[in-house]
C-alpha positions as CSV (number, residue, x, y, z in Angstrom):
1,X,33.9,78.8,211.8
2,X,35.0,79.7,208.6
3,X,32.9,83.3,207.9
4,X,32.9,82.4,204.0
5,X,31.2,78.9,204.7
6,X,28.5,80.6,207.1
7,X,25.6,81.5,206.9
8,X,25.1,85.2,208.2
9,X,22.6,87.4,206.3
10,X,23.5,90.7,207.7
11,X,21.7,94.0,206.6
12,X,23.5,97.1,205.5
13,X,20.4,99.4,206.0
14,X,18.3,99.4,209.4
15,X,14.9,97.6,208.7
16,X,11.7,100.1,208.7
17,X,9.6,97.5,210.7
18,X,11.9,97.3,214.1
19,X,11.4,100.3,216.4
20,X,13.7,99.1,219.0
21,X,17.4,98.6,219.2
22,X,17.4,95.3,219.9
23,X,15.0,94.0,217.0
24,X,17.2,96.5,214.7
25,X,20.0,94.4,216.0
26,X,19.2,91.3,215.4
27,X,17.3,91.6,212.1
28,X,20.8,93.7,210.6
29,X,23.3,91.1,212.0
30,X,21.1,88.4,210.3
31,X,19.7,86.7,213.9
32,X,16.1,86.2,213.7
33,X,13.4,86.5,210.5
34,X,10.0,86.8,211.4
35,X,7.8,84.4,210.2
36,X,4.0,85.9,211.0
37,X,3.3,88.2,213.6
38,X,5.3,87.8,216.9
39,X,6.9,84.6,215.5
40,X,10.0,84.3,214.3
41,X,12.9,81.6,212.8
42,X,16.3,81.4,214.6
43,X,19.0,81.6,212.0
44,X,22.6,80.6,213.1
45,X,24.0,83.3,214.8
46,X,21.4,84.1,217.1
47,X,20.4,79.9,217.4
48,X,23.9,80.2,218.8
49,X,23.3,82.5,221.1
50,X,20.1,81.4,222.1
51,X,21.6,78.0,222.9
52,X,24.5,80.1,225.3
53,X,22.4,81.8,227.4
54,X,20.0,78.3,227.8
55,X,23.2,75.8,228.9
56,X,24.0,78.8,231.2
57,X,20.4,78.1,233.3
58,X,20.6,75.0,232.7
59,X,24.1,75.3,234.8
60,X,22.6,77.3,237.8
61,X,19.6,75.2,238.0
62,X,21.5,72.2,238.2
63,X,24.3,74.1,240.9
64,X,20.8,75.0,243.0
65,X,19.7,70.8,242.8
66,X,16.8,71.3,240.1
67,X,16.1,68.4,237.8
68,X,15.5,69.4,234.3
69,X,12.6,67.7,232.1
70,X,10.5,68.2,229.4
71,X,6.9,68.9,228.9
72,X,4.9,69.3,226.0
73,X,3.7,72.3,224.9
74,X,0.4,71.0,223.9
75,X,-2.3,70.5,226.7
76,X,-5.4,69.0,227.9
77,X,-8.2,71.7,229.0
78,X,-9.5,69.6,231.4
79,X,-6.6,70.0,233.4
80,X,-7.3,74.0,233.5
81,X,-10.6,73.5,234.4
82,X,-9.6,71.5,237.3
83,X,-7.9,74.4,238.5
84,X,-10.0,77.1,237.4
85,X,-7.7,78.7,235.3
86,X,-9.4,77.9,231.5
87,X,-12.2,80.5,231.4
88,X,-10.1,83.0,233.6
89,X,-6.8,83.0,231.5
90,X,-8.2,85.1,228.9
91,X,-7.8,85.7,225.3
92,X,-4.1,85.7,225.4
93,X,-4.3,81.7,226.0
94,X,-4.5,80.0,222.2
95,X,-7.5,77.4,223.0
96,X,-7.5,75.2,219.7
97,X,-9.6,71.5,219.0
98,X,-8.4,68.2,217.9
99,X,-9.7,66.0,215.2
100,X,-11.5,64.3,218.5
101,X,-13.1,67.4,219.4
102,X,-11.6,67.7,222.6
103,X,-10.6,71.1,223.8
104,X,-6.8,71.1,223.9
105,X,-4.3,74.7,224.1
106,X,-1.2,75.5,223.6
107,X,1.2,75.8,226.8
108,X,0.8,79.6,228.2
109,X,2.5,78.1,231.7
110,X,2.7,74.8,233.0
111,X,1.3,74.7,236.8
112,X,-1.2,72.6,235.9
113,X,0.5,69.7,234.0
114,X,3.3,69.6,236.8
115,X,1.3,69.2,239.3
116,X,-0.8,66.5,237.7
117,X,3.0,65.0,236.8
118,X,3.9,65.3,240.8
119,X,-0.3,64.0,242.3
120,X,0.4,60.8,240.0
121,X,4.4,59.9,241.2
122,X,4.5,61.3,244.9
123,X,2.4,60.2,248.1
124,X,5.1,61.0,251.0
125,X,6.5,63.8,252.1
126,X,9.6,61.8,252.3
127,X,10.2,62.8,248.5
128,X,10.3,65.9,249.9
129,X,11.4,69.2,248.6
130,X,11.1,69.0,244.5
131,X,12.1,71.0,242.6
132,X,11.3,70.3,238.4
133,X,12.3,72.7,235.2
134,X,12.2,72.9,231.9
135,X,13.1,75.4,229.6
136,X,10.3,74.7,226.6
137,X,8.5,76.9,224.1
138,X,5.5,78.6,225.0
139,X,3.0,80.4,223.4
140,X,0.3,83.4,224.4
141,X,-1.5,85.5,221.8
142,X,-0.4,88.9,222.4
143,X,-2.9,91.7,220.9
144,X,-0.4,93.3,219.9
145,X,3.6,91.9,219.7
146,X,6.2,94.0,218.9
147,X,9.6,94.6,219.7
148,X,11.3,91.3,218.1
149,X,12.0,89.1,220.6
150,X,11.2,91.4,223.2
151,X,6.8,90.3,223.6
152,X,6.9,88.2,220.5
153,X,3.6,85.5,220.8
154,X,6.0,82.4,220.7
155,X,8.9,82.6,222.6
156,X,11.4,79.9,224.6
157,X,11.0,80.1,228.6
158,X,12.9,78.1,231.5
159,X,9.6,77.7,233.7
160,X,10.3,75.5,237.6
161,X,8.2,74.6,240.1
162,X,8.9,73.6,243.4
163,X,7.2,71.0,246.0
164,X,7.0,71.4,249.9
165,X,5.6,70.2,252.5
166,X,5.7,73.2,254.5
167,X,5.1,77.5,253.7
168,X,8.9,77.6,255.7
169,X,9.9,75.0,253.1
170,X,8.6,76.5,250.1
171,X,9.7,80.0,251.2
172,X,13.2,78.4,251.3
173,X,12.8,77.3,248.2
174,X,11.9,80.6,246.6
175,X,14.5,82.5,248.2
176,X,17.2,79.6,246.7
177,X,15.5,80.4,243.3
178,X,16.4,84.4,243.5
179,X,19.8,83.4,244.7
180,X,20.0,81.4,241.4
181,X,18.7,83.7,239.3
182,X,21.1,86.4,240.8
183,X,24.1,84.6,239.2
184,X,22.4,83.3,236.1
185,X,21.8,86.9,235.2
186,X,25.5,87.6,236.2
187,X,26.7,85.3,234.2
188,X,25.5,86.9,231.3
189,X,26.9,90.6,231.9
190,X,23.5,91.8,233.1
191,X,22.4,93.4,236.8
192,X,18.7,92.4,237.2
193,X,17.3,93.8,239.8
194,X,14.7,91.5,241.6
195,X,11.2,94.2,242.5
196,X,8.3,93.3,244.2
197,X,5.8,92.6,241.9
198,X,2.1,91.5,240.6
199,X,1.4,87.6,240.7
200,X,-1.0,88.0,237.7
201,X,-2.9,84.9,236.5
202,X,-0.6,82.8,238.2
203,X,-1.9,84.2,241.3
204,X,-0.2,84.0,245.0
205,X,1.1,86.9,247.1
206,X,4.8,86.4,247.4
207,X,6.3,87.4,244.0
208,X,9.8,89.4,242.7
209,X,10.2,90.2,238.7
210,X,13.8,90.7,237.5
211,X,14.3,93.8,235.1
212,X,17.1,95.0,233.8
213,X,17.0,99.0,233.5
214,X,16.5,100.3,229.8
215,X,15.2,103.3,228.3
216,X,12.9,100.6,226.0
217,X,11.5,98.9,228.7
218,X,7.5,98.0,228.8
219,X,7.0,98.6,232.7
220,X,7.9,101.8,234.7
221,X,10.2,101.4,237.7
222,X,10.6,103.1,241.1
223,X,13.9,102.2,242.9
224,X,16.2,103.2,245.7
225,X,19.5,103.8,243.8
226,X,21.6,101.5,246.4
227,X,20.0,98.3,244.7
228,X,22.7,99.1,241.8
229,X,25.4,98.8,243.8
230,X,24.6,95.6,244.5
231,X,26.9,92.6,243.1
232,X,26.5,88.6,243.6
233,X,30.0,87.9,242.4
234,X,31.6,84.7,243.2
235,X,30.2,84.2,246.2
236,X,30.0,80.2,247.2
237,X,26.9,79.2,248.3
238,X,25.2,76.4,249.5
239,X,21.7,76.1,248.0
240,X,21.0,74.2,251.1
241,X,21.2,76.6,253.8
242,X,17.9,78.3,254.8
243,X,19.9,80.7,256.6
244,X,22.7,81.7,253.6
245,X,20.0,82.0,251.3
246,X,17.3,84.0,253.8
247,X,20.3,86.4,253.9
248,X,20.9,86.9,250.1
249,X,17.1,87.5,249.7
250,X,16.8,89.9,252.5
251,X,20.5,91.9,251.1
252,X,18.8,92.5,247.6
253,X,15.1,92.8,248.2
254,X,15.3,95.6,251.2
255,X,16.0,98.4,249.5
256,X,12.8,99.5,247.9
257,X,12.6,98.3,244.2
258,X,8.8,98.1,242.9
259,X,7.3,98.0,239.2
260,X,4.1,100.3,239.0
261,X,2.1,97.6,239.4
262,X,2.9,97.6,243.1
263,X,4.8,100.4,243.5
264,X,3.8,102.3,246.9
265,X,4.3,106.1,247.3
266,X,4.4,106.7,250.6
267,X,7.0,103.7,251.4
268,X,9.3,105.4,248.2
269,X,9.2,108.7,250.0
270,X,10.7,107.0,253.0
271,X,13.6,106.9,250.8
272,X,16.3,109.7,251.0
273,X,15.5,112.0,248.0
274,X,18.8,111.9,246.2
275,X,18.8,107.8,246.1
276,X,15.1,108.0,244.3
277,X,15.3,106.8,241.0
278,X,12.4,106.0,238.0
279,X,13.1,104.1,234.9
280,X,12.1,101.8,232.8
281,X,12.9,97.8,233.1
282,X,12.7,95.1,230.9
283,X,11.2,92.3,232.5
284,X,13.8,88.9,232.5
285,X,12.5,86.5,234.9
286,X,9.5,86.5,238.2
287,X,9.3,83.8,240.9
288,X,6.5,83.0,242.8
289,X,4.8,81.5,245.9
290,X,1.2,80.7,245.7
291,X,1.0,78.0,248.6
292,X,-1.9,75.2,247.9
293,X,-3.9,77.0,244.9
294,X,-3.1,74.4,242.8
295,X,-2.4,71.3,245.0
296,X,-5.7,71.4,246.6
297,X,-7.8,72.4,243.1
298,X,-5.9,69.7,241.8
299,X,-5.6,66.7,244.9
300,X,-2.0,67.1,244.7
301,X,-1.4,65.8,248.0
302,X,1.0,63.9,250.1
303,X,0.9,61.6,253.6
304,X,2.9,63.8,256.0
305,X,5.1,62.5,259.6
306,X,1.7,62.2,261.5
307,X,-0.3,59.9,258.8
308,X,-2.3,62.7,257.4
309,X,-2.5,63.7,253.8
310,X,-1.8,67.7,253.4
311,X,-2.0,69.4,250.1
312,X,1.8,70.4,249.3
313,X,3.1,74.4,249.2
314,X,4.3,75.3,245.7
315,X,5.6,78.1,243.6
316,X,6.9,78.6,240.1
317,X,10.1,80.1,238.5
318,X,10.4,81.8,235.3
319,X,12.8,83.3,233.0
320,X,12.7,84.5,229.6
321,X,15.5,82.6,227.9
322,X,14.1,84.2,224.0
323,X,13.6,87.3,225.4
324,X,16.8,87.6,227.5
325,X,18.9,88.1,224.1
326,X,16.8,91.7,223.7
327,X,17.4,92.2,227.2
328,X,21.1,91.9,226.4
329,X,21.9,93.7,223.6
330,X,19.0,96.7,224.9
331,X,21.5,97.0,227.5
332,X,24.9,96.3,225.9
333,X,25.5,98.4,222.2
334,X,26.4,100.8,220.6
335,X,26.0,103.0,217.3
336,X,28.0,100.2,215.1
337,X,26.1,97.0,216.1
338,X,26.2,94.5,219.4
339,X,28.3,94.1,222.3
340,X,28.4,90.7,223.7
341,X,29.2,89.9,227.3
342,X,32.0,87.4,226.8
343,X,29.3,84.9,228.9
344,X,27.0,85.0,226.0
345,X,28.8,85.5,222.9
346,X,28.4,83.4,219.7
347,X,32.1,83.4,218.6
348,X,35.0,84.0,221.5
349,X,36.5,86.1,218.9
350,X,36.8,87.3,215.8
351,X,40.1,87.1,213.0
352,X,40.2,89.6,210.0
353,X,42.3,89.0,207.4
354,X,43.8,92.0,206.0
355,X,44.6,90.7,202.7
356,X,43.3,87.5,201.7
357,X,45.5,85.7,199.4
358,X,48.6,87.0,201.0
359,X,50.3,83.8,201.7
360,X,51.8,85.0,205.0
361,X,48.4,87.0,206.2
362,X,46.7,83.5,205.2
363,X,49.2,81.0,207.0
364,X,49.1,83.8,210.3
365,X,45.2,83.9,210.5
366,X,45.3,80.0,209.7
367,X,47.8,79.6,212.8
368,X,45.7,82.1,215.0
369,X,42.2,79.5,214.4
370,X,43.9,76.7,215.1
371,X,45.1,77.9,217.9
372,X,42.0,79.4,219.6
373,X,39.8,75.9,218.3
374,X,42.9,73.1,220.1
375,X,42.2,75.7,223.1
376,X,38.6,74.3,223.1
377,X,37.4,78.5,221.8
378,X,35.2,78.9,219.4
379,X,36.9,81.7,216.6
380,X,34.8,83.2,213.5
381,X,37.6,84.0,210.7
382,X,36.6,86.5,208.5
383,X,38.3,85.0,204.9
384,X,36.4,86.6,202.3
385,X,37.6,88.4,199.7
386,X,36.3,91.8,201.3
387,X,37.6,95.3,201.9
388,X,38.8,95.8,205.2
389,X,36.0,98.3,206.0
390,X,33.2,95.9,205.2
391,X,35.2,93.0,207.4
392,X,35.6,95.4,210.3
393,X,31.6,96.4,210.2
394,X,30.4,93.3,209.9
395,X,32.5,92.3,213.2
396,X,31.4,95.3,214.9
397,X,27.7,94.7,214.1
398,X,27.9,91.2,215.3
399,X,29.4,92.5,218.6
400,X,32.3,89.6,219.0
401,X,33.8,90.8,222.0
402,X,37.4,90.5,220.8
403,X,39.0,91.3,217.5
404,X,42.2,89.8,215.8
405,X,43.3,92.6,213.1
406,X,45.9,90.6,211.1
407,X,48.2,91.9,208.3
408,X,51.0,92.0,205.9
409,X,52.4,95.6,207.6
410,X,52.0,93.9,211.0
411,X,53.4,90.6,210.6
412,X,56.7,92.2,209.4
413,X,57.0,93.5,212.5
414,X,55.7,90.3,214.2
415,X,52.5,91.3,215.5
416,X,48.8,91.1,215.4
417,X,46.0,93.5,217.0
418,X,43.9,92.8,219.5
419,X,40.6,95.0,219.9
420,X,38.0,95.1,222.9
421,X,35.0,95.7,221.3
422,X,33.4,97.1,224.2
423,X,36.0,99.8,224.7
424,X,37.6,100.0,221.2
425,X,41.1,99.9,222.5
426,X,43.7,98.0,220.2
427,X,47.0,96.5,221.1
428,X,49.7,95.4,218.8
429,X,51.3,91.8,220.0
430,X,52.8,88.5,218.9
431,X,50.2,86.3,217.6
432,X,50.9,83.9,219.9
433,X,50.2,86.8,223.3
434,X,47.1,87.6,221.3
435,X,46.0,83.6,221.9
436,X,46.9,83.4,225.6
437,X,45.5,87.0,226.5
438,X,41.8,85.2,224.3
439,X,42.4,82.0,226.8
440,X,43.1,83.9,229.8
441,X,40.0,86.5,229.3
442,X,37.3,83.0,228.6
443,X,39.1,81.4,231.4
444,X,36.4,82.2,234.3
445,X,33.1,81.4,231.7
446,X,31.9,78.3,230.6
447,X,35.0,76.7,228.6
448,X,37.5,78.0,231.7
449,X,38.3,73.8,232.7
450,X,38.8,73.1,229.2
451,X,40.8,76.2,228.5
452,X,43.0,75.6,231.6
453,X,43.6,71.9,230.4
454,X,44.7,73.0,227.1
455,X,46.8,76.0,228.4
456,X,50.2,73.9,227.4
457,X,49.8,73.9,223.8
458,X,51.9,76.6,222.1
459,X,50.6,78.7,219.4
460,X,53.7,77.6,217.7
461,X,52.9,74.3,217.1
462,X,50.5,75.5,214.3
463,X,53.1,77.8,213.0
């Protein structure tokens, strides 16, 4: 992308309304704009973004056998009062009429409509386990959102439920979900540590959140200190082992980690002082096991071996795919802007033109895109007719994990500059190092197969 032809409304001056980093961020690098209270439009860059971070769930559901559909986000009451859940929900739940008069709402959760999905398409518990997702908009009427993205009222949300026949089986099944989640959150340069938590209104009382640490974080954390040493990594694992996963579970939930919601003194003091940590954590995901609540309110039942009809063992699965990109930059910036994970980023990398109009700078930078795009990398080239400063903070503020500096001065000498953004180091190079050092740093994320097949093509065939 062309930054000229773009559309990137970035502030110079920090907007009064946002008290957090992150909704300083994104309103400044031109992200989000709120629309009422807790609502907001997606403009390009953080659409972009937004879209990264979903096609990566939609990855590790699909690696841990989940099937991905669609619900809407517009339900019938009666369904929550088949469960129980209409009056008891509470205020935060947006209750609203239609031109019939019947009481309708708009989706808070889903338990209800799956399982009325699942009691009208499966009678055996030979369709046995399930496992359905979708990542979908929701809405709940927060008294009071703040913090951007961070508890805005609407906000986009992979939500999964899973069908058993058995607790054993629907234990399984939520310990394959934390595995999943584990490298979903890798994936995206964050360590979110799984703490045993409150089940809430969804009820049931097997249940982990997943918060990343942060000094803006809404709950307050107690943790043993070992948890952060804790990587996933690339470990290979199949989803179908009740034993691998069991294992995984037990590795990074023994080590006390609690919200305050749950959190237990007398079990924290059981660990050694100098590991005792409190924080703050952002809340990212929360799983849960609730067992029949639903399937026998609801006559979700199926026929099991011996003829009988049981209700089924469920549980549901939730991350914060909106909220994740607060999560993110709360726990990757600086004082100039952003700094994307190279899992997440909008743009691979970034080119600045030194002196546009300089028919040599201009043939360089021109070489360097087409370069990066044949490698199946997505570049943002900044070619307006701007001073160098005001290219240079508008990259940083972005948070493009990788900068290509290019020049008249430089290309005399035959080189370019490459800049981390995380670290701020800079080395000089020949453009066409600078391209293979972009390819072989994306090779391991989500265009690596592409990349690899395209490693062949010479940066000098667009010289």
């Amino acid at each position: 992308m062309r930054l000229s032809r773009y559309f990137l409304p970035v502030l110079k001056e920090n907007p009064s309304e946002a008290q957090i980093v992150s909704h300083r961020l994104m309103l400044r690098a031109g992200m989000i704009k709120q629309s009422s209270a807790g609502i907001y439009s997606w403009l390009p860059l953080g659409f972009k973004v937004l879209r990264k971070i979903e096609n990566i769930v939609h990855e590790e559901q699909a690696r841990a056998g989940h099937h991905a559909m669609l619900m809407p986000t517009i339900q019938s009451a009666d369904l929550w009062r088949e469960s129980g859940r209409y009056d008891a929900y509470g205020e935060e739940m947006l209750r609203i009429k239609d031109r019939g008069g019947r009481d309708m709402l708009f989706t808070p959760t889903a338990e209800e409509l799956i399982t009325d999905i699942f009691r009208a398409h499966v009678s055996s518990y030979k369709d046995l386990p399930l496992t359905m997702y979708q990542i979908q908009w929701k809405f709940r009427d927060e008294i009071r959102p703040r913090f951007g993205v961070m508890r805005g009222r609407e906000f986009l949300m992979k939500d999964g439920y899973n069908f058993d026949l058995t607790k054993e089986d629907a234990l399984h099944a939520y310990n394959r979900h934390l595995v999943s989640y584990l490298r979903t959150y890798e994936r995206m340069g964050l360590r979110a540590i799984p703490m045993r938590a409150d089940s809430g209104p969804i009820g049931g009382d097997d249940t982990h959140e997943f918060l990343v640490l942060a000094d803006t974080g809404e709950s307050e954390v107690f943790y043993d200190s070992a948890v952060t040493d804790l990587t996933f990594g690339d470990r290979e694992i199949d989803y179908d082992s009740v034993e691998q996963c069991a294992a995984i579970m037990e590795e990074f939930t023994s080590k006390y980690a609690r919200t305050d919601e749950t959190h237990d003194e007398a079990l924290f003091g059981e660990v050694p002082e100098e590991r005792r940590r409190t924080a703050r954590g952002i809340e990212v995901g929360q799983i849960f096991y609730f067992g029949t609540k639903y399937s026998e309110a609801m006559g979700a039942t199926v026929q099991g071996p011996d003829g009988k009809n049981v209700p089924v063992h469920m549980g549901s699965h939730g991350i914060g795919v909106s909220r994740l990109l607060g999560a993110i930059i709360e726990a990757s910036h600086d004082d100039n802007g952003i700094i994307w994970p190279e899992g997440v980023t909008p743009f691979h990398a970034g080119i600045v033109n030194l002196k546009q109009g300089d028919a040599e700078a201009d043939a360089a930078c021109e070489a360097l895109y087409a370069s990066l795009t044949a490698l199946g990398l997505e570049p943002l080239y900044d070619d307006r007719n701007e001073r160098a400063g005001g290219k240079f903070a508008t990259m940083d503020l972005i948070g493009l994990p990788w900068r290509i500096t290019v020049g008249p001065r430089g290309l005399k000498n035959g080189v370019v500059e490459l800049t981390s953004r995380r670290t701020g180091e800079s080395e000089e190079m020949p453009p066409e190092q600078a391209v293979e050092r972009i390819r072989d740093i994306y090779a391991g994320h989500k265009h690596g197969q592409h990349v690899e097949m395209m490693a062949n093509r010479s940066f000098h065939t667009y010289i």
